[in-house]
C-alpha positions as CSV (number, residue, x, y, z in Angstrom):
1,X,-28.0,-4.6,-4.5
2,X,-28.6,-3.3,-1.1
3,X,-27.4,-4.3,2.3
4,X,-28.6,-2.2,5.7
5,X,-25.4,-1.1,7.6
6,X,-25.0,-2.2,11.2
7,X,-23.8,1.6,12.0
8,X,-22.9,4.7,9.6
9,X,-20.7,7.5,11.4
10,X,-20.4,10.9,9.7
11,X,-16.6,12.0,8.5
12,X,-17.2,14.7,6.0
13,X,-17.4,18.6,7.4
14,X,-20.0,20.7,5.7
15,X,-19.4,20.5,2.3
16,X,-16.0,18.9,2.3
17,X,-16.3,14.7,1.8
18,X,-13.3,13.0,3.6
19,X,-10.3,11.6,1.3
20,X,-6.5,11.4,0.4
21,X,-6.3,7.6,2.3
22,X,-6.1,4.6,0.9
23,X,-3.9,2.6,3.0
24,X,-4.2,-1.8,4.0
25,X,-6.6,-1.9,7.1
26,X,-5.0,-0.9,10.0
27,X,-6.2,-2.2,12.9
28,X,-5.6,-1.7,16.6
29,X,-8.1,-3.1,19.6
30,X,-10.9,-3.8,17.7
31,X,-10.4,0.0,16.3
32,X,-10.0,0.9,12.2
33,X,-8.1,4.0,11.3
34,X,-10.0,5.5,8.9
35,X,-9.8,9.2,6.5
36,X,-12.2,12.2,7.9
37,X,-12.5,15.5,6.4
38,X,-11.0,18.8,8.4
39,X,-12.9,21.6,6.7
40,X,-9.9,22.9,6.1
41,X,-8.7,24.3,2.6
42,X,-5.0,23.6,2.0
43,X,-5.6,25.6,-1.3
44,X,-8.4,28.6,-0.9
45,X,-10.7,28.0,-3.6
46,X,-10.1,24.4,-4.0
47,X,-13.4,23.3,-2.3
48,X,-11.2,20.2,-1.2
49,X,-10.5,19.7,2.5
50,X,-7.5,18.4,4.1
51,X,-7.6,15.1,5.1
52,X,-7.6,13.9,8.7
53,X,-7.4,10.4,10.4
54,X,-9.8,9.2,12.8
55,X,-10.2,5.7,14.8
56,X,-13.5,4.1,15.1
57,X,-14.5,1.5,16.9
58,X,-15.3,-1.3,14.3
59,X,-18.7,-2.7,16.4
60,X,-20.5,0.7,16.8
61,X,-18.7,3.0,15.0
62,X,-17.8,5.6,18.0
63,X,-15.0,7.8,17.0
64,X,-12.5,7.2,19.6
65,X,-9.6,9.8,18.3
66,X,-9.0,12.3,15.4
67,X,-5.7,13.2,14.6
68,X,-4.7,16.4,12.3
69,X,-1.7,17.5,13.7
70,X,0.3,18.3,10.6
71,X,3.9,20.3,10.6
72,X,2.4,23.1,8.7
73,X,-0.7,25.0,7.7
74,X,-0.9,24.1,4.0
75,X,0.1,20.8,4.6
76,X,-1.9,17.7,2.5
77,X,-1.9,14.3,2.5
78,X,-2.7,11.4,0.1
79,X,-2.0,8.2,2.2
80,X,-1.2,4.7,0.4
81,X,1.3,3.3,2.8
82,X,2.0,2.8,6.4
83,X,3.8,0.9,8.8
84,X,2.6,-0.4,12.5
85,X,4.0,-2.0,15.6
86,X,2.5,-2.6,18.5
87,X,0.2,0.6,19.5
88,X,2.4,2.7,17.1
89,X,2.1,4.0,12.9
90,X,4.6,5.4,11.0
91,X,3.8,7.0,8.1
92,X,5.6,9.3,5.5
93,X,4.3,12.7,3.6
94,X,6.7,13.7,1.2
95,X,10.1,14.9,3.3
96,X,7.7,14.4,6.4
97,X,7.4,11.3,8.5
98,X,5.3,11.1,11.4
99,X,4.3,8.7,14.1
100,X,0.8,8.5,15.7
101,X,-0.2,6.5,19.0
102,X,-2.9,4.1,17.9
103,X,-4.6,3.9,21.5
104,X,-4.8,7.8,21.9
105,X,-4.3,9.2,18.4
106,X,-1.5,11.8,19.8
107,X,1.6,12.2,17.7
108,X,4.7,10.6,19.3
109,X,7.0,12.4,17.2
110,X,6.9,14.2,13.8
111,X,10.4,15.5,11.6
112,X,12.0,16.2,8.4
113,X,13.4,13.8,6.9
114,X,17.7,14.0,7.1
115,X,19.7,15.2,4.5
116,X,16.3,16.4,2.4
117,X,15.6,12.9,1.8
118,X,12.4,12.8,0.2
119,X,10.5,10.0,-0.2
120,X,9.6,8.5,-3.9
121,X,6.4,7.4,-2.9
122,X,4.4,7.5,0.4
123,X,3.3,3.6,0.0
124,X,7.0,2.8,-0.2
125,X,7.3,1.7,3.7
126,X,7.7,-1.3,5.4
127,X,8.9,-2.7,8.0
128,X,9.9,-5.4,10.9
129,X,9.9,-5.1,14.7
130,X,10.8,-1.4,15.4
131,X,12.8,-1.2,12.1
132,X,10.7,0.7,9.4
133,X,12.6,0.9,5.6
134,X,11.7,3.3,3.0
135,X,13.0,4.2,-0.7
136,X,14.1,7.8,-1.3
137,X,16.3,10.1,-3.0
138,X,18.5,12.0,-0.8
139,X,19.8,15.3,-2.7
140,X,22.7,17.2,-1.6
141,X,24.2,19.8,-2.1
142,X,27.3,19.3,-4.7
143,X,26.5,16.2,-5.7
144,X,28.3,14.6,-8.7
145,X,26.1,11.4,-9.0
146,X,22.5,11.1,-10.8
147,X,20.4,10.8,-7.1
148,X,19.4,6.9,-7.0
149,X,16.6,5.7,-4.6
150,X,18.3,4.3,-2.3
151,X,17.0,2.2,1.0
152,X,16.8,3.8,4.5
153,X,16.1,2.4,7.6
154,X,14.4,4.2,10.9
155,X,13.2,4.0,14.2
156,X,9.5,3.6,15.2
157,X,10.4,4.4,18.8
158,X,12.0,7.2,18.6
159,X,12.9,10.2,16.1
160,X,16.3,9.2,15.5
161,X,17.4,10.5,11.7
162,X,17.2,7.8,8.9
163,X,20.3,5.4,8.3
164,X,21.4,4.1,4.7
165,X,21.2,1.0,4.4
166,X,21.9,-0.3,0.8
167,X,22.4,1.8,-2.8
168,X,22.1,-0.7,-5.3
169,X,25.6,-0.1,-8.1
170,X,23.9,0.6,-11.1
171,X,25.9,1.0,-14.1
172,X,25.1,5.0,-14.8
173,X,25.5,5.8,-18.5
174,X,21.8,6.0,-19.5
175,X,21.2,8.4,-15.9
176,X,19.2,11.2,-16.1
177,X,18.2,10.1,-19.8
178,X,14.4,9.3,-18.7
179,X,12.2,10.4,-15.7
180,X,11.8,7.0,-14.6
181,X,13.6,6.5,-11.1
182,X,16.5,4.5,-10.6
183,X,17.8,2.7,-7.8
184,X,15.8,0.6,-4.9
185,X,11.9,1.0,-5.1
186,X,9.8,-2.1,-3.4
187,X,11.3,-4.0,-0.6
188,X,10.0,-6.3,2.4
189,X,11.8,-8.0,5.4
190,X,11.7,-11.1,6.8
191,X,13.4,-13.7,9.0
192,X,15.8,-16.4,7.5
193,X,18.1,-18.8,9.1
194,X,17.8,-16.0,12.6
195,X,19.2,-12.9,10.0
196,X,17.2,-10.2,9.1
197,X,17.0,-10.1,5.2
198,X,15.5,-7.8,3.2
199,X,14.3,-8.4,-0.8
200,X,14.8,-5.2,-2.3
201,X,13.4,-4.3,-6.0
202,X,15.9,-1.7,-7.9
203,X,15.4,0.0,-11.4
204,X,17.9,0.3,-14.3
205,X,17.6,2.4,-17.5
206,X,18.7,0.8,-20.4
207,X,19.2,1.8,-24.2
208,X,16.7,3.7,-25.4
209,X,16.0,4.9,-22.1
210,X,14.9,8.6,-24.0
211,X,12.3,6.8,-24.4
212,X,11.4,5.6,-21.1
213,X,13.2,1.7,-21.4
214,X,14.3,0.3,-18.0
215,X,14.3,-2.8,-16.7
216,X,13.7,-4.0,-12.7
217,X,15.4,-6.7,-11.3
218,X,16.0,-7.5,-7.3
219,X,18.5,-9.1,-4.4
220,X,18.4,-10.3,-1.3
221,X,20.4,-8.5,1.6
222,X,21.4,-9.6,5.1
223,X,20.9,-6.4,6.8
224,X,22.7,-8.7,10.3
225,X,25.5,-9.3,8.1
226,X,25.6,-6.0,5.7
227,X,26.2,-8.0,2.1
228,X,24.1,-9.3,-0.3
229,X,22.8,-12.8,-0.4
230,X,22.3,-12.4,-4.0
231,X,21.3,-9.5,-6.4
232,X,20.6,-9.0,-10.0
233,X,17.6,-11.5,-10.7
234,X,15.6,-10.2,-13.2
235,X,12.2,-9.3,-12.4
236,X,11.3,-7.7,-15.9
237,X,13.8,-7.3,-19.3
238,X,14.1,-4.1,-20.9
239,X,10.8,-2.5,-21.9
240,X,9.2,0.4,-21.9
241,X,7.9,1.0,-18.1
242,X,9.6,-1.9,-16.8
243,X,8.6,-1.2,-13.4
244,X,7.6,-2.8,-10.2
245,X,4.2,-1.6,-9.0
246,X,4.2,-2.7,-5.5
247,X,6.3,-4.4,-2.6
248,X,6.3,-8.2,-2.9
249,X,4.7,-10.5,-0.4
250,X,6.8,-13.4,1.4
251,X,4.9,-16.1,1.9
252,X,6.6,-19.0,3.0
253,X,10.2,-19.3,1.5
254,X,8.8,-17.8,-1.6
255,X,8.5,-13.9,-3.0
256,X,5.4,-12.9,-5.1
257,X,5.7,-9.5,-7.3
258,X,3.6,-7.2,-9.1
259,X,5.7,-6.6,-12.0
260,X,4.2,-4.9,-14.6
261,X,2.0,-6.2,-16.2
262,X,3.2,-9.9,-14.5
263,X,3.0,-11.3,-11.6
264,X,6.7,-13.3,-10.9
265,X,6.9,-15.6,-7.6
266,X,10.7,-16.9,-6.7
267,X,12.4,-18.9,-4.2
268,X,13.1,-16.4,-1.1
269,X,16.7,-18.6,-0.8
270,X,18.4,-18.2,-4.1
271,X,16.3,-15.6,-6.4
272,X,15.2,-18.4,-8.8
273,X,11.9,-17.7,-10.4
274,X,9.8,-20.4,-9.8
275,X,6.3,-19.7,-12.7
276,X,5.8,-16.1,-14.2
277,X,2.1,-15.4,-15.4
278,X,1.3,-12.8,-17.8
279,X,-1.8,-10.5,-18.2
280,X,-3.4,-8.0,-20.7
281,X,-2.7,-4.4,-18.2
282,X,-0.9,-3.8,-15.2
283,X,-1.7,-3.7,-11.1
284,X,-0.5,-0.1,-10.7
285,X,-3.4,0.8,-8.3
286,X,-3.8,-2.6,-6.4
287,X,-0.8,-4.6,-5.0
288,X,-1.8,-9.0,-4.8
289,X,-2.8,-10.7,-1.6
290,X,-2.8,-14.1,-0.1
291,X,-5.0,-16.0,1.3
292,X,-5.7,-19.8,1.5
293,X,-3.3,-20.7,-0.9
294,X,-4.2,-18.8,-3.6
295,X,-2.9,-15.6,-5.0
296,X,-5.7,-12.4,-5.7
297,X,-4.8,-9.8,-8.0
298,X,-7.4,-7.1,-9.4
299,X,-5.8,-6.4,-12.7
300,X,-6.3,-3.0,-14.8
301,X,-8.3,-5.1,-17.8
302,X,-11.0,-5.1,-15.1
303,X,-11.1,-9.0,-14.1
304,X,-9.7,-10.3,-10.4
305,X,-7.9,-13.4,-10.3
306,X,-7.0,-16.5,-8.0
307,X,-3.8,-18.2,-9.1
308,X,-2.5,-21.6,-7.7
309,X,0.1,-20.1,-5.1
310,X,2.7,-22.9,-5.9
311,X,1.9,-22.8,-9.8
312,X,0.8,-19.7,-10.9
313,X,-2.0,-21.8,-13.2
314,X,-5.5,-19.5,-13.4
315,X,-8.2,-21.2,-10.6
316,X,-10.9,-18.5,-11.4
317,X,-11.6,-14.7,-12.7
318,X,-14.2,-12.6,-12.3
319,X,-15.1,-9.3,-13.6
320,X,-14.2,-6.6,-11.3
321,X,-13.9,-2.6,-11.2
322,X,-10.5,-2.2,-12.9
323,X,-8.8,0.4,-10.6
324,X,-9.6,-0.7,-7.1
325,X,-8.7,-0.1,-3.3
326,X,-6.7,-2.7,-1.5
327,X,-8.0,-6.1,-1.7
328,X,-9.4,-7.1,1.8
329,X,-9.1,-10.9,3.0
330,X,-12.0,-12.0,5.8
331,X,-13.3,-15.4,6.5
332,X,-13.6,-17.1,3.4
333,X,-14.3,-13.6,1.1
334,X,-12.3,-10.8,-0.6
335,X,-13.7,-7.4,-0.1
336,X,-13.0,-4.3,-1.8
337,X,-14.1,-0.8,-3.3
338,X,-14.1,-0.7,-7.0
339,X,-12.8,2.5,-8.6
340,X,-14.0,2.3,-11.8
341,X,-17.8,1.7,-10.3
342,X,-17.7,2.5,-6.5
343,X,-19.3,-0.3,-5.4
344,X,-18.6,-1.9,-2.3
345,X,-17.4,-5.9,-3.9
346,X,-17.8,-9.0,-2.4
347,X,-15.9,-12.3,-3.9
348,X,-16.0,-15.6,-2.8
349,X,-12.3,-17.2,-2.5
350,X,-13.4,-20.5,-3.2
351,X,-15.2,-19.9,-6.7
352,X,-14.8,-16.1,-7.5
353,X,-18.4,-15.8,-7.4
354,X,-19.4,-12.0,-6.3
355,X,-21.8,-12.0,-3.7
356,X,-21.6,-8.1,-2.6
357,X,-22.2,-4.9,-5.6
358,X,-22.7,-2.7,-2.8
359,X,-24.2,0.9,-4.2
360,X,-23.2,3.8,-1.7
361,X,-26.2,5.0,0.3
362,X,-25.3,8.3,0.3
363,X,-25.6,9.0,-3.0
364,X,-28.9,9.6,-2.9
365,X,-28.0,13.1,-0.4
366,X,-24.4,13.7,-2.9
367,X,-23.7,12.6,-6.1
368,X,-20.1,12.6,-5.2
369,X,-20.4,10.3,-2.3
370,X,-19.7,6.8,-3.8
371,X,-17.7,4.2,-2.2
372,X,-14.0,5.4,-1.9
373,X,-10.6,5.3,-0.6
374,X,-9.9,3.2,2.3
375,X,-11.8,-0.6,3.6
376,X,-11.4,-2.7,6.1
377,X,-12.6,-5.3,8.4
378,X,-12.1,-7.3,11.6
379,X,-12.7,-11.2,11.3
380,X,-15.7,-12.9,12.9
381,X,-14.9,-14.3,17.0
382,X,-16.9,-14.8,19.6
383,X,-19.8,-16.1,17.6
384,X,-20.3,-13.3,15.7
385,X,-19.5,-12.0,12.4
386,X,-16.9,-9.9,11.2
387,X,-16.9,-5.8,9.9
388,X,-16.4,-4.3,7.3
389,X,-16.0,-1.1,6.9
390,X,-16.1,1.2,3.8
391,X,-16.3,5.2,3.1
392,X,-17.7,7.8,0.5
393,X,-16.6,10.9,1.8
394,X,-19.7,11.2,4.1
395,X,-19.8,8.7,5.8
396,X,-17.9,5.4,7.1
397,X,-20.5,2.2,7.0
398,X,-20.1,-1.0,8.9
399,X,-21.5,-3.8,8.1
400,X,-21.7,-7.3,8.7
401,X,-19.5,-9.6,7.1
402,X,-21.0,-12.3,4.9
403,X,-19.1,-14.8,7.9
């Protein structure tokens, strides 16, 4: 299938295609931050460039900023996670975090992180208001205890160093026993009864943890008050790779998680789980959405799925690309870049019918070039239709939405 692009703007440099981001759309005044190439080598000889970020204007694809401004020479980046408010994003590379100005791309401020806190994941950030929350490990010298991943809090505005703000107590006798991380891992805020809570995900090895057996349950914590709401519903049982895969979505006064190889929703007040549905492979590369009522999930046995958001009862599946970027919500249709194919994808929410298998143009010119990495899209206003926007390396295409 093929589709003409309303406007294709080149990001690669020479020989180097443009990668290392796959964040949600982030969108600011009509403008999508998107991944360019530098032509930089971080590694001589690698033939792979260092990423950089651009903004382009999502009707006629103008670059309006580029932003490369890293702490060091070497320095890489592979971007799953970010957090924004107002004109601002935060974003964390390794013991890095930086903070870019969305109207000018200029970095507002750039640091270590305190204490050599390093982050466990760079998708691992959230945030509400000016408040942004990670989950790290902070290492110091002389410590007795197994380093947990606990949850930090910091400052959009300013570069103020990182506060603690809750270490789950884990009972510590299978520490150190398996590579799997312990302590806080997912989290997401929100507003109940005028508090600030925050659900927060935490891993525990169990027996048999040698061989990688841990289990993942999660609380509730009034970050006004400083003290739990609740803690210690299980999310997952002792298994092998009992792990959370991404940070939940609060819709409502309900929680929806990616848990392995489930996905769990529970009441946002007291931690009960409401339905649990279970499927064939995991969601490690693509965390659920919601939209119109209806949870979307690309799972890893290459089908997407709607489930009844109150239910969890199967509406529809379709075969997908497996692996997969973030799923992408516009007018009536899920969008998103397969990895096992890289197609461009277009699903109808109402049916699951897939109305897009977009084949990258540029493949013609590089056999590397297929759809990757980052999407996203504006909705349709003013009478016209929304954007969507999708790279291969080369090249960032918009097109028209199907709405």
């Amino acid at each position: 299938m093929s589709k003409e692009p309303a406007w294709k703007t080149q990001v690669s440099v020479n020989s180097f295609l443009a990668q290392g981001i796959d964040i949600p759309p982030t969108l600011y005044n009509d403008g999508a931050v998107m991944a360019c190439a530098t032509g930089f080598e971080p590694v001589a000889g690698s033939g792979l460039s260092r990423p950089g970020l651009l903004m382009l204007d999502v009707l006629t694809g103008k670059v309006r900023w580029k932003w490369d401004d890293y702490m060091y020479d070497r320095e890489s980046l592979f971007l799953t996670g970010r957090y924004t408010f107002n004109d601002r994003m935060v974003f964390h590379n390794g013991p890095r975090t930086y903070c870019i100005n969305l109207s000018t791309g200029k970095t507002e401020w750039k640091k270590w992180k305190a204490d050599s806190v390093n982050t466990l994941n760079p998708g691992l950030i959230s945030g509400i208001g000016h408040r942004y929350f990670f989950s790290a490990i902070a290492i110091k010298s002389g410590d007795e205890d197994y380093p947990l991943n606990k949850l930090y809090e910091g400052n959009i505005l300013n570069a103020v160093g990182e506060v603690e703000v809750v270490n789950p107590q884990l009972p510590k006798e299978y520490f150190g026993v398996t590579p799997i991380p312990a302590g806080a891992t997912f989290f997401c805020p929100t507003v109940l009864d005028g508090d600030t809570v925050i659900a927060v995900a935490y891993q525990v090895p169990a027996a048999d943890a040698q061989y990688n057996v841990i289990k993942s349950a999660f609380g509730l914590y009034n970050l006004n008050k400083k003290e739990w709401i609740y803690k210690d519903r299980m999310l997952l049982e002792a298994q092998r790779g009992g792990v959370v895969d991404w940070c939940p979505v609060i819709y409502g006064e309900k929680i929806y998680w990616n848990a392995n190889r489930d996905i769990v929703c529970n009441d946002l007040r007291t931690g009960r789980e409401i339905w649990r549905k279970a499927f064939r492979q995991d969601f490690l590369f693509t965390p659920l959405i919601i939209a119109e009522n209806k949870v979307i999930a690309n799972n890893e046995d290459t089908w997407l799925y709607a489930l009844d958001i109150n239910t969890g009862a199967e509406l529809w599946k379709t075969p997908s690309a497996g692996t997969s970027s973030h799923l992408v919500y516009l007018d009536g249709y899920v969008y998103y870049i397969g990895g096992g194919d890289g197609f461009l994808h277009a699903v109808d929410i109402s049916n699951g019918k897939t109305v897009w298998r977009l084949r990258s143009p540029d493949l013609k010119a590089d056999s590397r070039a297929h759809f990757s990495g980052g999407i996203s899209g504006v909705p349709a206003k003013n009478g016209k239709k929304g954007r969507i926007l999708a790279g291969t390396g080369r090249h960032v295409y918009g097109y028209e939405a199907i709405r």
